[in-house]
N, C-alpha and C positions, 0 to 999 in steps of 0.2 A: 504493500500500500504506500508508505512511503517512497520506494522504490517511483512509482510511478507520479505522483505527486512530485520530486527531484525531475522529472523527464521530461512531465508538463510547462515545468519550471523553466527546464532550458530551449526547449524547442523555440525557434524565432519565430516571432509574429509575422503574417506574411504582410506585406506594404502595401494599404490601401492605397488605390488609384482614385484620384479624384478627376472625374471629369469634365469638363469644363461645358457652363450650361448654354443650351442653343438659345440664340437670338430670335426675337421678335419675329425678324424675318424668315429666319430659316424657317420655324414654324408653320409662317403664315402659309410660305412657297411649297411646303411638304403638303398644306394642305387643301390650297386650291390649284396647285398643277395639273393633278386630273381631271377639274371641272375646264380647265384651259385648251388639254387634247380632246375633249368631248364634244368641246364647244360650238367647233367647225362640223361636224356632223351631225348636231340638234338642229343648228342653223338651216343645214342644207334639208334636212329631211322632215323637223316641224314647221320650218318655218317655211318651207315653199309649201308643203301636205296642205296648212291652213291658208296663205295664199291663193292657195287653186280654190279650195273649199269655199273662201269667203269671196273672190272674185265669180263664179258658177253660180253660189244663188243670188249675189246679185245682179248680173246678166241674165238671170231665170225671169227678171221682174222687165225683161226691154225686149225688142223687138230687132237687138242686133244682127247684121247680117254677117260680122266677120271682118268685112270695110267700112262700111257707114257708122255715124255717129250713131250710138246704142240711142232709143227714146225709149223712156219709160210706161208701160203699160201697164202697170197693177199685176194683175192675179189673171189678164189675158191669156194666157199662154197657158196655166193649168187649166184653165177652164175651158178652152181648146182640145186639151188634153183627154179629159172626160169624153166629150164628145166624138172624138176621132175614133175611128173602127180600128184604126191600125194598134191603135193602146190595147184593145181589148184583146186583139191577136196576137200582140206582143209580148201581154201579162198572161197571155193561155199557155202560151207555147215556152214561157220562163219557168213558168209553174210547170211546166211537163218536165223540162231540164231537169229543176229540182228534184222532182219524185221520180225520174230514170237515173238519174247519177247518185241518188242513194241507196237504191234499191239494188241494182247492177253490180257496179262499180266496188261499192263499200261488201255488198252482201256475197260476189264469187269472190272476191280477196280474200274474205274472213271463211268459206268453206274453201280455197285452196291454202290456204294459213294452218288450217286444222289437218287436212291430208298431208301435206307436207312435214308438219312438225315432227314427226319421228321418222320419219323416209328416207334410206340411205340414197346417198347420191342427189339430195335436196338441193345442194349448190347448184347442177346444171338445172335445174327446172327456175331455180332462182334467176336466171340470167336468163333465159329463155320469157320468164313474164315479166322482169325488170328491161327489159330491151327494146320494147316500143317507147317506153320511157324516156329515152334518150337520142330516141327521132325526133324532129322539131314538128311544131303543130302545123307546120306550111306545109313540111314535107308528109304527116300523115294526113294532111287534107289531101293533097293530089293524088298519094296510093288509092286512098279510098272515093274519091272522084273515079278514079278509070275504075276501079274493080265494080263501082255501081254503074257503070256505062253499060250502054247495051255490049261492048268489046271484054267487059269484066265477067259478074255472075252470071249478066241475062244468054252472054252468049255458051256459057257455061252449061246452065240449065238448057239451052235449045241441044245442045249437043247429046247431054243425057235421056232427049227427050220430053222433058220436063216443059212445058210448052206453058201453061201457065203461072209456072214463076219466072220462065225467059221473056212474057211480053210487061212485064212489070217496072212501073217506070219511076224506079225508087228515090230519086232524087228530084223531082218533080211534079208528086203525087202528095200533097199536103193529105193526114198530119201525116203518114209515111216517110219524110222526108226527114222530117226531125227524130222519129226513131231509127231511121239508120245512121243519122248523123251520133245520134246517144250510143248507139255501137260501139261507131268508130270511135269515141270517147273512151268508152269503155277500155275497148281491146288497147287504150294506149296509158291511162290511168289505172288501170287491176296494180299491176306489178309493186308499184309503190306501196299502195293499201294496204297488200298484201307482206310487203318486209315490215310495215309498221306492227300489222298482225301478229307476225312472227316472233317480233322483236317483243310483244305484249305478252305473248304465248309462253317466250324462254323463261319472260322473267314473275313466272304464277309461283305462287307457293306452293308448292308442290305436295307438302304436307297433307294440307286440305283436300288435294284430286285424292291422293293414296289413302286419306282415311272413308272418302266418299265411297271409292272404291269397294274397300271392306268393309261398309255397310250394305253392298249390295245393288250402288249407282254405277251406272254404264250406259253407254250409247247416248242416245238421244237427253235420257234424263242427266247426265252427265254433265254434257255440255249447257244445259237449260239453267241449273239450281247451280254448279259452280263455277265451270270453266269461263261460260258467260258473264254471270254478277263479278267476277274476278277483272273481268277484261274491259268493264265498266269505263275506267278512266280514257283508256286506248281508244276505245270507239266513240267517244263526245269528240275528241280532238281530231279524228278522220272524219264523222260527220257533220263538225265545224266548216273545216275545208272543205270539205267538198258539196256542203252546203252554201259557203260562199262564193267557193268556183264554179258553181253550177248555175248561180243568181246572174253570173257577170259571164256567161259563155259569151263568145265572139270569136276568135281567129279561125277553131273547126269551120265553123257557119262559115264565115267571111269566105273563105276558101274553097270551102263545097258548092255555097247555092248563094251568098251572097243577101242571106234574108228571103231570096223569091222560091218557086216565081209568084209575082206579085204580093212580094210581103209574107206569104205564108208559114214561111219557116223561121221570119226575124223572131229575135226576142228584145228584148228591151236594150237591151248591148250595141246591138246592130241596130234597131231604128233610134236611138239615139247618136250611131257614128252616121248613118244615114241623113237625117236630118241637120246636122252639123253641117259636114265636110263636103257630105254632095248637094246637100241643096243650100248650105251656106243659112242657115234659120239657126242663124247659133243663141241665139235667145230660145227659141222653143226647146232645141237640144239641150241647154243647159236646166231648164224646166225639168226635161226627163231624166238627165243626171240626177238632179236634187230628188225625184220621183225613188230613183232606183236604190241612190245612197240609201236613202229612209228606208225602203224593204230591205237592204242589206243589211243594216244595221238593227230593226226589229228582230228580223227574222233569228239572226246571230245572240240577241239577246235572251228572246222569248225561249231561242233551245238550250242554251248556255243554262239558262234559270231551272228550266224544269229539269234537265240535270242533273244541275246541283243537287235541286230539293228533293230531287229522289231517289238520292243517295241514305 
C-alpha cells in the first residue's frame, strides 16, 4: 500500500495543453459557411420554382399572347375553361392516365417483385425489365408508333390471320389510343417499380413472414395480412410518383399522336402545351397550368393523408 502511494507520488503529471480560444469570427465563418454553399442552389431552384409559379397565375388572369402586351381579364379565361369541350376531354383522359399507370405499372412491378424475390438468376431478369428504363421517352415513342402502325402488330396479326385485330386502328381510335399509349408507358416504367419492390421486399422482417409461416399463412393469405401491410411505406412512395407522373403525362402522347386526332387523346399536359406554344393563348394556357398544379397538388395530398392515417 505504501508501496504504491511512493509511485503515485513520483509519477509526473502529464502537461496540460491549453488551447487557445477561437475568435468571434472563426465561429461565426464555421457557422454560416454552409448556408453560403447552399445559397446559390436555393437561389437557382426556389427562387426561379416560385418565379415561374407566381408569374403563370398571374398571366392566368390576361389575355397574353406571348408578344402582345398581356390585358387583364378577370377570371375570363377559367370561365372559358369550364365551358370548352376540350377541358372535359382532357380531365377524362388524365383521369384514365391516373387509374392505368397505377393499376398497370405499380401492380405487374409489385407481382414480378414477388416472383422474382427468391429466383436464382434474378439479376438477368433484373436488366431485362430495368432496360426500357433507360430508353428515352422520344425514342420509346417512335418504337411504339411503328409497332402500332398498320407495318407493326396490324400487319402482324394479318399475317397470322388474325384479321380483326390487323384492321384495328390503335392509335387513332379514341379512347383506344390512350390505352395503348398507357402500355407503352407501362412496358417502359415496370422495371423501376419493380427494383423499388424489391428493394422493399429485401429489407421485410423476416421474422414476422417465418412466424406467419408457422402458424399456418401461405400463399395468397401470406402476402394479404403481412408481406403486404409490411411493404406499406414502399408502395405510398411508388404511388406518389407515379400518381404524379401520371397527372402530368406529355412526351409519350406528344410523340405518339400528339393529343389527336382531334384532341382525343390530349390530357391536360398536352392541351395546355397546345394552347400555349401552338396557338400562342398563353394567358388561357397559363389558366390551365394553374388548373392542373391544383389537381396535382390535391390529389398528392388527399393520398399522402389517407396514408398516413391508415397506418
Amino acid at each position: 500500500m505504501a508501496q504504491s502511494t511512493k509511485m503515485e507520488a513520483t509519477t509526473p503529471a502529464r502537461p496540460v495543453v491549453h488551447r487557445p480560444g477561437r475568435s468571434r469570427w472563426q465561429i461565426w465563418r464555421q457557422r454560416i459557411l454552409p448556408f453560403i454553399f447552399v445559397l446559390p442552389a436555393v437561389i437557382l431552384v426556389v427562387g426561379m420554382f416560385w418565379y415561374s409559379v407566381i408569374f403563370t397565375v398571374i398571366m392566368s388572369f390576361t389575355n397574353w399572347g406571348g408578344l402582345t402586351e398581356p390585358q387583364f381579364v378577370g377570371v375570363a379565361n377559367y370561365i372559358h375553361m369550364t365551358q370548352d369541350p376540350a377541358f372535359k376531354v382532357s380531365l377524362l383522359n388524365t383521369l384514365i392516365w391516373v387509374i392505368g399507370m397505377v393499376i398497370l405499372p405499380v401492380g405487374l412491378a409489385l407481382a414480378a417483385a414477388i416472383l422474382l424475390q427468391d429466383l436464382r438468376g434474378q439479376i438477368i431478369f433484373k436488366n431485362i425489365f430495368y432496360l426500357p428504363y433507360a430508353v428515352g421517352l422520344t425514342s420509346i415513342g417512335v418504337m411504339w408508333t411503328f409497332l402500332l402502325s398498320n407495318n407493326g402488330f396490324s400487319a402482324l396479326f394479318a399475317a397470322l390471320g388474325l384479321n380483326g385485330l390487323a384492321s384495328i386502328r390503335w392509335l387513332t381510335t379514341p379512347p383506344l389510343n390512350t390505352y395503348a399509349m398507357i402500355v407503352a408507358a407501362t412496358w417502359q416504367g415496370m422495371g423501376t417499380n419493380m427494383l423499388l419492390f424489391l428493394v422493399g421486399l429485401n429489407g421485410l422482417d423476416r421474422s414476422a413472414i417465418e412466424a406467419a409461416r408457422l402458424d399456418g399463412a401461405g400463399g395468397f393469405r401470406l402476402f394479404r395480412y403481412i408481406t403486404f401491410p409490411l411493404l406499406r411505406p414502399v408502395t405510398t412512395v411508388i404511388i406518389a410518383m407515379t400518381l404524379v407522373n401520371s397527372l402530368q403525362a406529355f412526351n409519350l402522347i406528344w410523340v405518339m399522336t400528339q393529343g389527336g386526332p382531334y384532341g382525343s387523346s390530349s390530357t391536360l399536359a398536352v392541351w395546355m402545351y397546345n394552347q400555349s406554344f401552338l396557338l400562342y393563348r398563353m394567358g388561357y394556357g397559363s389558366a390551365i397550368a394553374v388548373v392542373l398544379t391544383i389537381i396535382v397538388l390535391g390529389a398528392s395530398v388527399f393520398y399522402l393523408r389517407q396514408s398516413v392515417g391508415s397506418e
